[in-house]
Wavefront OBJ file of the C-alpha trace (Angstrom):
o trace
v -6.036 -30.393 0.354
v -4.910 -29.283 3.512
v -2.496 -26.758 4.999
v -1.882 -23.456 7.235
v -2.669 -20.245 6.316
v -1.507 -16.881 9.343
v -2.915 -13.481 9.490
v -0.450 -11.308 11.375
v -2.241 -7.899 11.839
v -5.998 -9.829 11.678
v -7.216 -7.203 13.954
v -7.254 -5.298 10.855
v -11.570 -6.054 9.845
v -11.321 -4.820 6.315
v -8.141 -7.052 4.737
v -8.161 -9.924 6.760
v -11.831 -10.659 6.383
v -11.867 -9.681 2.806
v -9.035 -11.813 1.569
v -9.728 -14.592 3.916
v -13.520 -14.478 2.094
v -11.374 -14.616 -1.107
v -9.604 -17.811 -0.096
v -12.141 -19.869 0.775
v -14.021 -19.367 -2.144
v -11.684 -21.843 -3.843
v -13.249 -25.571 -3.749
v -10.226 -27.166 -2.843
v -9.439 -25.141 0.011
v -12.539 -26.665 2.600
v -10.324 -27.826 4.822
v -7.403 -25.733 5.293
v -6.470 -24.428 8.628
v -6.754 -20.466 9.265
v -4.989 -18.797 11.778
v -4.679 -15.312 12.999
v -2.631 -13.235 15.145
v -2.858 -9.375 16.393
v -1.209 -8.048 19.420
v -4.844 -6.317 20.102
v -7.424 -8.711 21.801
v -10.036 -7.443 21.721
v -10.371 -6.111 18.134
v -8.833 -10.225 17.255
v -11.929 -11.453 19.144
v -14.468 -9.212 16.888
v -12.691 -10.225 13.718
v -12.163 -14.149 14.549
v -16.025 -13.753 15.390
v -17.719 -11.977 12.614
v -15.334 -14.220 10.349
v -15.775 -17.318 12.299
v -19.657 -17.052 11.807
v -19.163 -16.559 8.056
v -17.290 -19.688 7.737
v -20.111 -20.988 9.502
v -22.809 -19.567 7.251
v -21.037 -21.130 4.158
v -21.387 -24.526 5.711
v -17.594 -24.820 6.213
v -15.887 -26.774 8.901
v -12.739 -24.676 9.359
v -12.081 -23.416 13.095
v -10.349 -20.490 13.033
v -7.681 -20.371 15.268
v -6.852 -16.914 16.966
v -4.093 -16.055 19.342
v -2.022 -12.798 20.668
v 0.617 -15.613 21.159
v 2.417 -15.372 17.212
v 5.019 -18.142 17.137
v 1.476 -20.408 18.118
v -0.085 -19.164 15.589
v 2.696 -18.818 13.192
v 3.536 -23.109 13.453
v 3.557 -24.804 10.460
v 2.225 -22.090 8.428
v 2.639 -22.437 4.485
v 1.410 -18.832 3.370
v 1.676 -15.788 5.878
v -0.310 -12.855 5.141
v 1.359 -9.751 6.383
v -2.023 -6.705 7.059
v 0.013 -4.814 10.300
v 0.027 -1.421 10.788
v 2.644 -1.407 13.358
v 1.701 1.735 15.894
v -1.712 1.753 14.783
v -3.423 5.407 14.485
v -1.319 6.628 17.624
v 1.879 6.807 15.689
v -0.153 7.625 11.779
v -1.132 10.745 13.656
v 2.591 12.086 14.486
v 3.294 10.875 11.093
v 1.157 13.242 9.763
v 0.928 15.745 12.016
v 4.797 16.311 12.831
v 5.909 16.969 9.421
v 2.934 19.377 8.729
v 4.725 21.756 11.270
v 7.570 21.887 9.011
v 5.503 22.575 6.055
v 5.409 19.017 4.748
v 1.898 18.770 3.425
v 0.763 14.594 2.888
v -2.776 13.204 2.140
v -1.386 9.745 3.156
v 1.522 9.211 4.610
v 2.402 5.608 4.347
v 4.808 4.902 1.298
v 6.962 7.628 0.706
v 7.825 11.409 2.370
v 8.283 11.924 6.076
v 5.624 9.352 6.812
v 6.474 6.809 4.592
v 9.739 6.848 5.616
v 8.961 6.709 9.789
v 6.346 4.504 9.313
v 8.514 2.009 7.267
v 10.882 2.004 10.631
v 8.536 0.759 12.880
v 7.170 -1.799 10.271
v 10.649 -2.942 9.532
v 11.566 -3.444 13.305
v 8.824 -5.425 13.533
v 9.005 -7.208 10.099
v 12.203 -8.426 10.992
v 10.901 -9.602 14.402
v 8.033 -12.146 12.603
v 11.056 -13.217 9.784
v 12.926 -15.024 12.882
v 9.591 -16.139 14.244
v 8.664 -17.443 10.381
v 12.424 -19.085 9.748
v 12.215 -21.030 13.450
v 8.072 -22.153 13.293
v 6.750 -21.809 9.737
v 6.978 -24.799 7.307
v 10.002 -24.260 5.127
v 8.873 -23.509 1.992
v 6.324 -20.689 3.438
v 5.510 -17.686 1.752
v 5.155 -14.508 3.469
v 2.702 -12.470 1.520
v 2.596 -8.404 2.461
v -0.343 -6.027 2.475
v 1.365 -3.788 4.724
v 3.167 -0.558 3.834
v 5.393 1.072 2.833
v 5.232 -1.803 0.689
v 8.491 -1.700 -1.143
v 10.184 -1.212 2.212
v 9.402 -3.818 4.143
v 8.963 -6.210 1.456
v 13.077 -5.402 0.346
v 13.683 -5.463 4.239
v 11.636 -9.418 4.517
v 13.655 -10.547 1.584
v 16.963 -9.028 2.185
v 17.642 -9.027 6.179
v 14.533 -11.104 7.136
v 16.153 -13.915 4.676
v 12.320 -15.319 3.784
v 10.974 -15.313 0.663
v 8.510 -12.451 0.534
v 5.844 -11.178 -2.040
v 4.361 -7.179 -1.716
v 1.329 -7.247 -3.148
v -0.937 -4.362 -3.550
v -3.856 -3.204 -5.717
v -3.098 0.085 -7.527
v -2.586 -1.867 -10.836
v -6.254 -3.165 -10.862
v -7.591 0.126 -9.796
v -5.738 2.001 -12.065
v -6.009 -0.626 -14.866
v -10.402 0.012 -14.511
v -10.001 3.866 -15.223
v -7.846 3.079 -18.223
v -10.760 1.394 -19.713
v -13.064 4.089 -18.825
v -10.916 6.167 -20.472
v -10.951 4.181 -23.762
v -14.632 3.471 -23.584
v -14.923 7.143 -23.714
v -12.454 7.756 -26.780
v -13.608 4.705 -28.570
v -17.665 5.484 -28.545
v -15.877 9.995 -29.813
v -14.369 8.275 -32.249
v -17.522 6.686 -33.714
v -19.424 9.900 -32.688
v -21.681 7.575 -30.610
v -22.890 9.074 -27.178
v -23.856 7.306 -23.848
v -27.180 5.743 -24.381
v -27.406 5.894 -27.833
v -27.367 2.641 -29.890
v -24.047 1.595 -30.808
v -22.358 2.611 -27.637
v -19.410 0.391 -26.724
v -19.224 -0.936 -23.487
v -15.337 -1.383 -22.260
v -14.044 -3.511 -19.134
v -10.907 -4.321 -17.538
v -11.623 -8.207 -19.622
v -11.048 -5.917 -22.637
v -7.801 -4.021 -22.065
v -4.454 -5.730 -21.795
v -1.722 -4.092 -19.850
v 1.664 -4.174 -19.252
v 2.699 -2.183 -16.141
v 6.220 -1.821 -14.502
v 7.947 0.209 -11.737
v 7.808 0.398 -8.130
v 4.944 0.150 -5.745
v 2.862 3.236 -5.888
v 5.015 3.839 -8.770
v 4.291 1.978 -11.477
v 3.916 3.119 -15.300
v 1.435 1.557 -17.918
v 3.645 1.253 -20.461
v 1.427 -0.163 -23.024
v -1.952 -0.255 -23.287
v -3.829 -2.579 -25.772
v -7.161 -2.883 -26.638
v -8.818 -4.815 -30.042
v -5.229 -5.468 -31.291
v -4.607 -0.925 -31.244
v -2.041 0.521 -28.588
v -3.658 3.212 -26.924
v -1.239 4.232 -24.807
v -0.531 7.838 -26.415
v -4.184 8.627 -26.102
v -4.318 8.298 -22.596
v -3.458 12.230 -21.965
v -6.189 13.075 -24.608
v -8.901 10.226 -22.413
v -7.935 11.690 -18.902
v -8.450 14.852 -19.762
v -11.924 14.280 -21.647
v -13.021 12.554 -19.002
v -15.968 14.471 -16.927
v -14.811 12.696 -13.277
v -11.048 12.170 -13.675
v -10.322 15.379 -15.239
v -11.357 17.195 -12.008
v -10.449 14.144 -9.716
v -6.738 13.629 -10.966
v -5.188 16.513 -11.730
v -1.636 15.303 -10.565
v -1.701 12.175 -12.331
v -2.725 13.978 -15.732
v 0.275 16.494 -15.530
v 2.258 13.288 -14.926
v 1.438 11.992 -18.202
v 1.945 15.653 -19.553
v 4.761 15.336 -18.678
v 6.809 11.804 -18.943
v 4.433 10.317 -21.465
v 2.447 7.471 -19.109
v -0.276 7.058 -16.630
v 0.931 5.968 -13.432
v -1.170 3.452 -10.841
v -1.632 5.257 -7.464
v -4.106 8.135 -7.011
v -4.278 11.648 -6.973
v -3.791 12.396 -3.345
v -0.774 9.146 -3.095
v 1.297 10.440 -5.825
v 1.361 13.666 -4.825
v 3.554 12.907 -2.284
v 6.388 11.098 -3.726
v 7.073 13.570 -6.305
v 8.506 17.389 -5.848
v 5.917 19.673 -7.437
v 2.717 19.413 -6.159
v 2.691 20.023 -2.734
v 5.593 21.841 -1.588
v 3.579 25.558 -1.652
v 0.714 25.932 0.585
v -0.789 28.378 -1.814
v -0.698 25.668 -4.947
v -1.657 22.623 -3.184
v -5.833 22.803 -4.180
v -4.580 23.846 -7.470
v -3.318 20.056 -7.742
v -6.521 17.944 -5.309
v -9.971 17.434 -5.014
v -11.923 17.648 -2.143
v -14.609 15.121 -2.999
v -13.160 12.118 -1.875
v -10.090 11.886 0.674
v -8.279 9.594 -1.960
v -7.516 12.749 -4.569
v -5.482 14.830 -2.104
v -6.753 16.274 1.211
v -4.277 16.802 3.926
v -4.186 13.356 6.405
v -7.224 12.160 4.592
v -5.958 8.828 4.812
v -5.496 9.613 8.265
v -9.212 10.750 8.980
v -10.927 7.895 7.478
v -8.686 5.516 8.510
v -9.788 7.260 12.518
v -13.505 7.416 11.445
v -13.334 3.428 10.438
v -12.076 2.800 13.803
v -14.837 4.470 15.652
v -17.647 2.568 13.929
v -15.432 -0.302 14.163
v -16.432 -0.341 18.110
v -19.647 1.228 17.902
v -21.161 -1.072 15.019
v -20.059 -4.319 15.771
v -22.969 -5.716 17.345
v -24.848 -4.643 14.324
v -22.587 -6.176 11.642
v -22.820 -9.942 13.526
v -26.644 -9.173 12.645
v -26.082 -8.642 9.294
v -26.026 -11.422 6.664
v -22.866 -13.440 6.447
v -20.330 -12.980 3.633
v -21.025 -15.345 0.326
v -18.146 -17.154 -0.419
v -19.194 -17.119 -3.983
v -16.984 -16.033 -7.386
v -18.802 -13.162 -7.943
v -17.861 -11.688 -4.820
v -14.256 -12.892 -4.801
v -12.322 -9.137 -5.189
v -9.335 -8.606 -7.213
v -6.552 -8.713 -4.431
v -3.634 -11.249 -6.220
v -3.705 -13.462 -2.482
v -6.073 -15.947 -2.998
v -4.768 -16.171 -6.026
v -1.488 -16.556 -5.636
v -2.010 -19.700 -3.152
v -4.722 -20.961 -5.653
v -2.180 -20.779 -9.005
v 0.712 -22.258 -6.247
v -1.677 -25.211 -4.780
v -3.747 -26.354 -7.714
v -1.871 -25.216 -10.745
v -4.078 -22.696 -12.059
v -2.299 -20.092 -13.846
v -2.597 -16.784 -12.718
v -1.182 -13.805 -13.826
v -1.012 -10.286 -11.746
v 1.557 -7.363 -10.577
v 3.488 -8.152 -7.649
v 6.303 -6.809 -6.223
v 9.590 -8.515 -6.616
v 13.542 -8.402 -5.696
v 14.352 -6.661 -9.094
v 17.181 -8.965 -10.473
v 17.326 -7.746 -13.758
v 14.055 -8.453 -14.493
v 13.536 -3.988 -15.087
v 17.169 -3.374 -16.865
v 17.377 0.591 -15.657
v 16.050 0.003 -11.969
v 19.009 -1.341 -9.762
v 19.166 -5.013 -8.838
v 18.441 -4.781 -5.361
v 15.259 -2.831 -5.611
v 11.656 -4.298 -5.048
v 10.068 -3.562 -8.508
v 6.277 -4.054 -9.282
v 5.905 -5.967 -12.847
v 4.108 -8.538 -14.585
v 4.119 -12.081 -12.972
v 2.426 -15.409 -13.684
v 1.706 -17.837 -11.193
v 1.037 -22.145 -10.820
v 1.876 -25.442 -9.715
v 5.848 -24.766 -10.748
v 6.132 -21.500 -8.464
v 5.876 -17.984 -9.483
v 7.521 -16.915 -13.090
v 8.446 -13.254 -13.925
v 8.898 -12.271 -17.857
v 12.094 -10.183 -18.582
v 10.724 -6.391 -18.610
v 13.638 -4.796 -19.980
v 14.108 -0.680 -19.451
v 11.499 1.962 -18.530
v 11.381 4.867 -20.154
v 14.127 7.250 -19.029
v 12.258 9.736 -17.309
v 9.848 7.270 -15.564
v 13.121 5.190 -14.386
v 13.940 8.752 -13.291
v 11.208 8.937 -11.012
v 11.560 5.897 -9.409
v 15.161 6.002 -9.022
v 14.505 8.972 -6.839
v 12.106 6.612 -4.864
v 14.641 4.021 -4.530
v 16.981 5.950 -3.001
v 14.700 6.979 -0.066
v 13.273 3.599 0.156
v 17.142 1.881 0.457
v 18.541 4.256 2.828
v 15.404 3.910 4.789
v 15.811 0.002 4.573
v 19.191 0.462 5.898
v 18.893 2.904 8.498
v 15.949 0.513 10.078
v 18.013 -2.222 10.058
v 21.244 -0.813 11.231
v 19.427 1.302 13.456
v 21.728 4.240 12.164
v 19.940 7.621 12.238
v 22.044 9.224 10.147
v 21.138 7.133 7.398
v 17.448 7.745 8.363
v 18.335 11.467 7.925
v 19.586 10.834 4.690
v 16.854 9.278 3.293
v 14.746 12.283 4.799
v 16.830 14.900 3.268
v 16.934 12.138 -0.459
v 12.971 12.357 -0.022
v 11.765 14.373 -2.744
v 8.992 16.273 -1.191
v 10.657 16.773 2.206
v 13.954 18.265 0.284
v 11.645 20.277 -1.569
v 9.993 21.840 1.250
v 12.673 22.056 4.145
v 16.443 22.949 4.780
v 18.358 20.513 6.288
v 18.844 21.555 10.163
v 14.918 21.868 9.368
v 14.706 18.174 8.557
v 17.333 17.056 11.447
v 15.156 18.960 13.559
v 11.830 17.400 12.232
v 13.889 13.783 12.768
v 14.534 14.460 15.929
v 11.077 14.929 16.748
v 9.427 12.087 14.792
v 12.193 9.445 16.728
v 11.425 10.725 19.950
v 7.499 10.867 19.547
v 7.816 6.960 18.281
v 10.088 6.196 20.626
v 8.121 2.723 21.918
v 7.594 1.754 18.474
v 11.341 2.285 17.569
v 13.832 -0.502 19.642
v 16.809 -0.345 16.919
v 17.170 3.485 17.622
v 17.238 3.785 21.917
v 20.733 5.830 21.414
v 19.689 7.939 18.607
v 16.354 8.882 20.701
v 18.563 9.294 23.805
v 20.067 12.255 21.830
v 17.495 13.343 19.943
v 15.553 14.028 23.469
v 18.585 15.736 24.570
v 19.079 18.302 21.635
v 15.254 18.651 21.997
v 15.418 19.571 25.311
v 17.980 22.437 25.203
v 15.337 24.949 23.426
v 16.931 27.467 20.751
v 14.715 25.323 18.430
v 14.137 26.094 15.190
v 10.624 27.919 14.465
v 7.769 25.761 13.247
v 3.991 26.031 12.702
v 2.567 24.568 15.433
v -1.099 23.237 15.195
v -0.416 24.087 11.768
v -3.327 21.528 10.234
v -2.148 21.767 6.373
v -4.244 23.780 3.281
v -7.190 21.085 2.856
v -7.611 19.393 6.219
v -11.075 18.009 7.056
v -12.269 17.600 10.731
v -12.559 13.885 11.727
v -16.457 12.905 12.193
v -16.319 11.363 15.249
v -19.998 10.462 14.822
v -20.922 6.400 14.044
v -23.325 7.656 11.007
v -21.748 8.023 7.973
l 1 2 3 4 5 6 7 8 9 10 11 12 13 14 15 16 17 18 19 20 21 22 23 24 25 26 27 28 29 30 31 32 33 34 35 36 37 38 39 40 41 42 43 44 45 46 47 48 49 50 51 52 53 54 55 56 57 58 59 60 61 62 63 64 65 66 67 68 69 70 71 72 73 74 75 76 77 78 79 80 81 82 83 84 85 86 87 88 89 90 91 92 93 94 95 96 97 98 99 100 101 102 103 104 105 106 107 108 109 110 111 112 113 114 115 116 117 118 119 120 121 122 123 124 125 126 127 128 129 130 131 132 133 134 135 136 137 138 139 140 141 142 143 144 145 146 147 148 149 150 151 152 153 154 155 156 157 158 159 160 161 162 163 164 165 166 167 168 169 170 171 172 173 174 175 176 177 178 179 180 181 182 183 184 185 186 187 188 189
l 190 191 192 193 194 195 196 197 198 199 200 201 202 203 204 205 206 207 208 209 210 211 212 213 214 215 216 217 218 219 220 221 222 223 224 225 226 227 228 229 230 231 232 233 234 235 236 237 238 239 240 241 242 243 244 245 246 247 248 249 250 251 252 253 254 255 256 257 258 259 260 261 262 263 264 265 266 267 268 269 270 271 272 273 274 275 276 277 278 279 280 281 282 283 284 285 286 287 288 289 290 291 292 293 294 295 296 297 298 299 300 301 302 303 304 305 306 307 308 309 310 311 312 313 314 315 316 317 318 319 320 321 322 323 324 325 326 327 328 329 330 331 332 333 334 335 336 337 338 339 340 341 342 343 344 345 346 347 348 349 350 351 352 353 354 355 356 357 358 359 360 361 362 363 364 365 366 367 368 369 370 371 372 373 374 375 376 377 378 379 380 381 382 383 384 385 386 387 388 389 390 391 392 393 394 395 396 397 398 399 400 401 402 403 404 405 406 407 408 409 410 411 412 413 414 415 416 417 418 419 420 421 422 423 424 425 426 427 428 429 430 431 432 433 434 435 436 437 438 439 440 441 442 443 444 445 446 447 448 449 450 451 452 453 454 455 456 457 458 459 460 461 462 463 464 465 466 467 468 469 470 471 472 473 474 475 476 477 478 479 480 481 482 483 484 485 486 487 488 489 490 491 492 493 494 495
């Protein structure tokens, strides 16, 4: 079995040698072809090294072939695997730190909100770039499979304007689908009045607990929950809060349930952002987070570890080629949908997982267009997705809200139209909650010009944007304001 598999982003150590590790732990795949792509050398030299000697150790044959030149790498290409983060920490920085001068408070900054929204114009410009490079070099029934965010965005913008058949894929289902059977572990071993330790304890894994989960990326509801035949999805409020971690860890996401009736995938510090309520006072924000871990809600944390990785990135390399090589071994394979998805389409091996989707129907009270995030199952006849029917009203309500940012965004990257990126600023339900709008035309302003080299479609709009800047009688904002639960980068190698 032989064919071409592209990284585009490879550059990026964690994903690319991760899932390319989860791809050739499938027998049948000895001799495919690997390529990747990055418009960073040197950091594509480390990776293609580290996962060149891998391939090595696990007495494989494959060459990796790696390239800044794309439509080389891109030729003949079945599957594409999408990992860029176009502007790289540069541009995450004003993402983060531009907003937060207007009030808008993010842990991450990459789906939704002010830096969802900018960051999904850059990825888009780009995006669209590799779909003409995939429709002119790639073989024609390629795949292009995306990792990058804001997932819903770019993976609506690949399908739609990009015209080639795109997957998102993500992992907040699997994540969120393991602390739902903590949860039940826990409320199954109260029922019984059996504690940890003690003999009869019931162990509970994800192999356990069937799900059925639908939404959006980022945004996606477990609306049921079944475990030994019993639906435990109206327990989950009870669970969550018993729970001696996620009770303190995920505050947001447990008012969330309060509230519309079902746990939704993406953490503490990620949801926090999309919605209204949680972070639009400075005074409330801890009330909602939890400093132990970045992930539950501290301002740019996503941001600071995202900067750390990248400085033991260059100062450890040397040290990881020492270490022992990856095992490309089942145990180790992780629980990204990739490898599976080009295992379930090459040998027909049926695989089922969450992936996000051109809606069609398939979630009745989501619009058509929409990406969506539902059951799918995968092998050798393509890639099948079950009707899903409607949401329940209030969590269609919440991503409606979402979709509405995320088209207008689509749009206005496309079109290159600012206005319609100032739409979808003012339609963003954290940034409306927080700022007027000459604050967020302002803020726009700002954000376009400070991206400017990252942003082609919008030379005009920046031309003005620099010139409105440049009069003065500004509005007032909090400069080197650094949001109510930053942490200081550690700049240090040593964790």
């Amino acid at each position: 079995m032989s064919f071409k598999i592209a990284f585009i982003g490879a550059g990026s150590l964690g994903f690319t040698r991760k899932l390319l590790s989860d791809i050739l732990t499938v027998p049948e795949f000895k001799d495919i072809r690997i390529g990747f792509t990055d418009i960073n050398a040197k950091n594509l030299e480390m990776v293609a090294k580290l996962c060149q000697r891998d391939i090595k150790a696990n007495k494989l044959k494959i060459k990796i072939e790696a390239s800044t030149d794309r439509r080389k790498i891109l030729k003949d290409a079945k599957y594409i695997i999408n990992v860029v983060r176009i502007g790289g920490l540069e541009a995450f920085a004003m993402d983060v730190d531009i907003p937060l001068k207007y009030g808008v408070d993010q842990c991450v900054g990459d789906t939704l909100c002010a830096g969802g929204i900018m960051y999904g114009q850059r990825g888009i410009a780009a995006v669209l770039d590799f779909c003409k490079d995939i429709r002119e070099v790639c073989a024609p029934d390629c795949l292009l499979l995306n990792y990058a965010n804001p997932n819903a965005m770019i993976t609506w913008a690949a399908n739609k304007y990009g015209k080639v058949r795109t997957l998102g894929l993500c992992h907040g289902v699997q994540g969120g689908h393991w602390m739902i059977s903590q949860v039940i572990e826990l409320l199954v071993n109260k029922d019984k009045g059996v504690k940890k330790g003690s003999r009869g304890y019931e162990k509970v894994s994800t192999k356990d607990v069937d799900i059925i989960c639908a939404g959006i990326n980022h945004q996606t509801w477990y609306t049921r929950i079944n475990y030994k035949g019993k639906d435990w999805t109206g327990r989950m409020l009870e669970g969550f809060e018993l729970h001696p971690e996620f009770s303190k860890t995920e505050k947001v996401r447990i008012d969330m349930i309060r509230r519309f009736g079902y746990f939704s995938t993406e953490s503490n510090g990620h949801l926090s952002e999309y919605v209204a309520w949680y972070r639009k006072r400075e005074n409330e924000i801890k009330d909602w987070i939890d400093m132990s871990s970045w992930i539950n809600g501290e301002t740019g944390g996503y941001f600071r570890v995202c900067t750390e990785g990248r400085n033991w990135f260059k100062t450890d390399f040397p040290k990881w080629m020492k270490e022992p090589a990856m095992k490309y071994v089942e145990e180790k394979r992780s629980h990204e949908h990739g490898s599976f998805i080009i295992e379930g389409l090459e040998t027909g091996r049926v695989y089922r997982g969450h992936f996000n989707i051109v809606n069609n129907g398939c979630i009745t009270n989501l619009p058509d267009d929409a990406i969506i995030e539902v059951p799918s199952y995968v092998d050798g006849n393509g890639i099948s997705v079950p009707q899903a029917g409607d949401l329940p009203l209030g969590c269609a309500a919440v991503c409606n809200a979402s979709i509405s940012v995320q088209r207008l965004s689509v749009e206005a990257a496309a079109r290159g139209d600012d206005t319609l990126l100032r739409q979808a600023m003012m339609m963003d339900p954290l940034v409306g909650a927080v700022c007027n709008p000459p604050e967020i035309w302002q803020m726009t302003d700002e954000m376009l010009v400070a991206g400017a080299k990252w942003l082609p479609q919008y030379k005009d709009a920046i031309t003005n944007a620099r010139k409105r800047l440049s009069k003065g009688n500004l509005l007032p904002t909090r400069e080197g304001y650094r949001g109510a639960a930053r942490v200081n980068v550690n700049v240090s190698s040593k964790k």
